[in-house]
C-alpha positions in Angstrom: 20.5 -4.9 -8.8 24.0 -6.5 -9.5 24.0 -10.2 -8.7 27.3 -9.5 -7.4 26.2 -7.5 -4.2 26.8 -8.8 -0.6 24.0 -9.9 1.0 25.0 -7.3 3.9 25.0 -4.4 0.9 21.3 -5.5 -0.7 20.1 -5.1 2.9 21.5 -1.9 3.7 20.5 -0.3 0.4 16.8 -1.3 1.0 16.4 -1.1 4.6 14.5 1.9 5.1 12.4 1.1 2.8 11.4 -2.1 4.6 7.8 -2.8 6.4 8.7 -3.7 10.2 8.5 -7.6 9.9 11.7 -7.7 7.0 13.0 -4.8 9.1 13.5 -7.7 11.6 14.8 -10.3 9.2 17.5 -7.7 7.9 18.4 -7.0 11.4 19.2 -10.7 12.3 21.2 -11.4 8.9 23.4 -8.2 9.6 23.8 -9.2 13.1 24.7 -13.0 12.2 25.3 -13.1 8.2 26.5 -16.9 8.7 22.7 -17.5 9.4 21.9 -17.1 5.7 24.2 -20.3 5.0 24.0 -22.0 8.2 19.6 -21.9 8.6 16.8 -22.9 6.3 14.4 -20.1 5.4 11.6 -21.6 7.6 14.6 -21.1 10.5 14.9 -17.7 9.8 11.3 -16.7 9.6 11.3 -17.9 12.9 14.2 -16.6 15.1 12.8 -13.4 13.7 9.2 -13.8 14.3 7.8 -13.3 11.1 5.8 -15.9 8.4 7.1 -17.5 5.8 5.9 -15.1 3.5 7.2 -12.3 5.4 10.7 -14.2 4.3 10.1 -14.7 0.8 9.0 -11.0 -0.1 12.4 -10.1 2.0 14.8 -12.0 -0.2 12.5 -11.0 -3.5 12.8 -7.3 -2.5 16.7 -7.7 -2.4 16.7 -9.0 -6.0 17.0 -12.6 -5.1 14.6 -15.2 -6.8 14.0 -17.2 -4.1 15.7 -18.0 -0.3 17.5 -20.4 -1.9 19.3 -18.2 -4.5 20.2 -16.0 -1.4 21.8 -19.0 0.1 23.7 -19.9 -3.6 25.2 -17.0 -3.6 26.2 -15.9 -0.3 28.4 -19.5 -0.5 29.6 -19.0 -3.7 30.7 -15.3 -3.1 31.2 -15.7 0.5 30.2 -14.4 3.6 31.7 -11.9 5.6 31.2 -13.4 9.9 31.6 -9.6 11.3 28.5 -8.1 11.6 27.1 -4.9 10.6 27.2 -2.5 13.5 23.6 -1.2 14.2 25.2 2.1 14.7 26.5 1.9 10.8 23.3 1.6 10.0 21.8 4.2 11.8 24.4 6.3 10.2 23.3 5.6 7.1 20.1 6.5 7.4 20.1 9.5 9.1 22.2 10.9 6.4 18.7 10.1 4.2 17.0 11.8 6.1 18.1 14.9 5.4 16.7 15.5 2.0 13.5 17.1 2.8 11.9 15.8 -0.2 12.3 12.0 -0.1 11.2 12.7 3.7 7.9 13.9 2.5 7.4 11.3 -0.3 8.0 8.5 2.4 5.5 10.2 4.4 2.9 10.4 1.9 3.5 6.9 1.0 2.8 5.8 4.5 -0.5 7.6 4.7 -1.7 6.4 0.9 -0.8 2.8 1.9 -2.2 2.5 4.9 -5.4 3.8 3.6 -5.7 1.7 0.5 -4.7 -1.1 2.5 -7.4 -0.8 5.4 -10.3 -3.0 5.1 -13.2 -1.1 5.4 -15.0 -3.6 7.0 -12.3 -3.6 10.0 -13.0 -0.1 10.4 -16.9 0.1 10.3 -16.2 -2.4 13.0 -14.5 -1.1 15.3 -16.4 2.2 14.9 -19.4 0.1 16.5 -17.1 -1.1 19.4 -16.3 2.1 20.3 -19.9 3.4 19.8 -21.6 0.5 21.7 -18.8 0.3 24.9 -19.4 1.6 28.4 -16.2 2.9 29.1 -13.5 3.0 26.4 -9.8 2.1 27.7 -7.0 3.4 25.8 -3.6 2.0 26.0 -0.2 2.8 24.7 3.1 2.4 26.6 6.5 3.4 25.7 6.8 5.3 21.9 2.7 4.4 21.8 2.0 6.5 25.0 1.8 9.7 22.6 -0.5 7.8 20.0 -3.0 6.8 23.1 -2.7 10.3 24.9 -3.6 12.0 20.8 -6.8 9.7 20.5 -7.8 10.1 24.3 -7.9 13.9 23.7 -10.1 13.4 20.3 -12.5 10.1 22.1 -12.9 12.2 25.4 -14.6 15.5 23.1 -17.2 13.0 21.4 -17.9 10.6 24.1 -17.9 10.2 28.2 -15.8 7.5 30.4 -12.7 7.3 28.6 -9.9 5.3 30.7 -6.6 5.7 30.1 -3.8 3.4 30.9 -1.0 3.7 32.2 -1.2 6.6 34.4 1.3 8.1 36.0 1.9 7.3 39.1 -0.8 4.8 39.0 -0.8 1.1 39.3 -2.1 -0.5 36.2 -4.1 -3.5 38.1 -5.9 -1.6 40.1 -6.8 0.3 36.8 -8.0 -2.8 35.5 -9.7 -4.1 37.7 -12.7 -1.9 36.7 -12.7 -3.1 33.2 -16.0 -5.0 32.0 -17.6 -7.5 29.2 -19.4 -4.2 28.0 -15.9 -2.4 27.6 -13.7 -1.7 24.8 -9.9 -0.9 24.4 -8.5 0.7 21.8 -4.9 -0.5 22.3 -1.7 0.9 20.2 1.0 -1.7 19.6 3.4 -0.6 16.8 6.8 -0.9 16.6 7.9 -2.5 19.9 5.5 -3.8 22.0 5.8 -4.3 25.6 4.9 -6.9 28.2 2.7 -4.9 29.8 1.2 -4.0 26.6 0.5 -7.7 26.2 -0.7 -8.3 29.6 -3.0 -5.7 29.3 -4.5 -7.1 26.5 -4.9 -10.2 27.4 -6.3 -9.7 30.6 -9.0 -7.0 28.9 -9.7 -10.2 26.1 -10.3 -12.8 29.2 -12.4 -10.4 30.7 -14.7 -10.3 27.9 -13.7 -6.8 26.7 -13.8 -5.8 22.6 -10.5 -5.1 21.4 -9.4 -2.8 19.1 -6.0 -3.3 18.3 -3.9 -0.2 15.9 -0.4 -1.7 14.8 2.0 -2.1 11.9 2.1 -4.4 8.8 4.8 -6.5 10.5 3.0 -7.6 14.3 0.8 -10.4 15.3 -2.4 -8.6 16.3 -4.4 -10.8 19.5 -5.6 -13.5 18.2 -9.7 -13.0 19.6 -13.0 -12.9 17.9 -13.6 -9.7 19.6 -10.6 -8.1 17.8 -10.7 -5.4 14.7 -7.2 -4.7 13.3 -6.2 -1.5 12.2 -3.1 -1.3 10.6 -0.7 1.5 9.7 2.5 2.1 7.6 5.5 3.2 9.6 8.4 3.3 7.5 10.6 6.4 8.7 12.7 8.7 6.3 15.7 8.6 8.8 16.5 6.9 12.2 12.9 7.0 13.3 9.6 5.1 12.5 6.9 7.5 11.6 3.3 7.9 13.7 1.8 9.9 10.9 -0.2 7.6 8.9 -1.5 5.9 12.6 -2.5 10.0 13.7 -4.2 10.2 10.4 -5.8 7.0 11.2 -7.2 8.0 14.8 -8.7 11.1 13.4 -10.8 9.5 11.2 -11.6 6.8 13.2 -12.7 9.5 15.5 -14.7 11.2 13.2 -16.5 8.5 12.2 -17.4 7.3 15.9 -18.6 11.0 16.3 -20.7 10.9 13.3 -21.7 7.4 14.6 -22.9 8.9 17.5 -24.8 11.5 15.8 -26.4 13.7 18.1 -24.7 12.6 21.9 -21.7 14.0 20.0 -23.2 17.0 19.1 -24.6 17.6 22.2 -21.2 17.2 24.1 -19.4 19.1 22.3 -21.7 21.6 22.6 -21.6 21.0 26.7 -17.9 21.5 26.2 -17.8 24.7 24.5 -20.1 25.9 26.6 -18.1 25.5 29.4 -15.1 27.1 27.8 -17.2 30.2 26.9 -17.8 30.4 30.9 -14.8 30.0 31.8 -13.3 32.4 29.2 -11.4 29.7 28.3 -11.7 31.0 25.0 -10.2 34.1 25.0 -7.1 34.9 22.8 -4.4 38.3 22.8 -1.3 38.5 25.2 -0.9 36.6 28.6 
């Protein structure tokens, strides 16, 4: 990369390439560039809710030795106060996406990360949460609503008393009020996170309820005890963050719980089928 580049033209190049805490670092520098010049690294991190690491692998992965040779040069070459409109940027990117093949290699990437990067011992964790609850809760709002709704429909074939929050046209306390120390929640926050995702969680962690928690490389998970982190790769081809690797991720953990369960699994999915065959629920050819 050409020492010469604007700041604003390192970031754009490698933005889509970038795990969700940079992601937000790249967003504040194009949407103040002054910052660069006018904060210290340790500001930055910061206003954009990230570590200090998260900062230093950001300014490495635009070429840049350190924050400070960021800073060097953006006062030597200048830096332009207008900032980069989001919808530029979204421009950009879409116009990625639409070669089919770097689409699929960014997918595969996510999915290859996320597993080499799982700690097995997170997993065979909250395997045992899941298997040892009373009633499961699962919980995703906004973009995670379709992540909770996929792993209900897998959790509710393998096991009994699965809650799911929110409901529509439910109120979430009185939902929660039926939550227990013997409970778990498997809670999805990636990508944005709500405050009623974080009240949720909270509440189920004061309550004395296991937590497993399925986000990105670039959030905070809870910070309890009673918490296994699952974490996923998101980085989207085009405009859009990709679930992929996390639906990957909530069928094995799935599988596992059912071969954790051994033969209650077996048993209801048997129940289950049996049922469909009864109520030629089965049957296949035209409406």
């Amino acid at each position: 990369m050409e020492q010469s580049e604007r700041l604003a033209k390192r970031i754009l190049d490698c933005y889509d390439t970038m795990p969700r805490g940079e992601r937000r670092l790249a967003d504040l520098l194009l949407e103040q560039p002054m910052a660069v010049v006018e904060k210290s690294a340790a500001q930055l991190a910061e206003r954009a809710t990230v570590s200090k690491a998260t900062t230093t692998r950001f300014f490495r992965r635009l070429g840049y030795q350190s924050f400070k040779a960021a800073q060097k040069a953006a006062r030597e070459q200048g830096v332009d106060p207008q900032p980069v409109e989001f919808g530029a940027r979204m421009h950009r990117l879409a116009h990625q996406q639409m070669d089919l093949s770097q689409h699929l290699q960014s997918e595969l990437q996510n999915m290859v990360r996320s597993i080499e990067q799982q700690r097995s011992d997170d997993m065979s964790r909250a395997v045992r949460m899941l298997a040892r609850a009373d009633k499961l809760w699962v919980v995703g709002f906004g973009d995670n609503y379709p992540l909770a709704h996929i792993a209900r429909a897998l959790l509710i074939k393998i096991r009994p008393d699965i809650r799911m929050i929110p409901i529509g046209g439910f109120s979430v306390p009185e939902e929660f009020a039926s939550i227990s120390p013997s409970d778990t929640m498997l809670a999805f926050g990636l990508s944005r996170r709500t405050r009623a995702l974080r009240n949720v969680v909270r509440s189920a962690g004061q309550a004395g309820a296991k937590i497993v928690f399925v986000t990105d490389y670039g959030s905070q998970p809870p910070s309890s005890s009673e918490t296994a982190v699952l974490r996923c790769r998101t980085v989207g081809s085009g405009i859009f963050d990709s679930p992929t690797a996390a639906v990957s991720l909530m069928i094995y953990l799935c599988s596992s719980l059912a071969t954790h369960l051994g033969e209650n699994s077996i048993e209801r999915l048997k129940r289950i089928e049996a049922i469909h065959n009864d109520w030629d629920d089965g049957l296949s050819g035209d409406w």
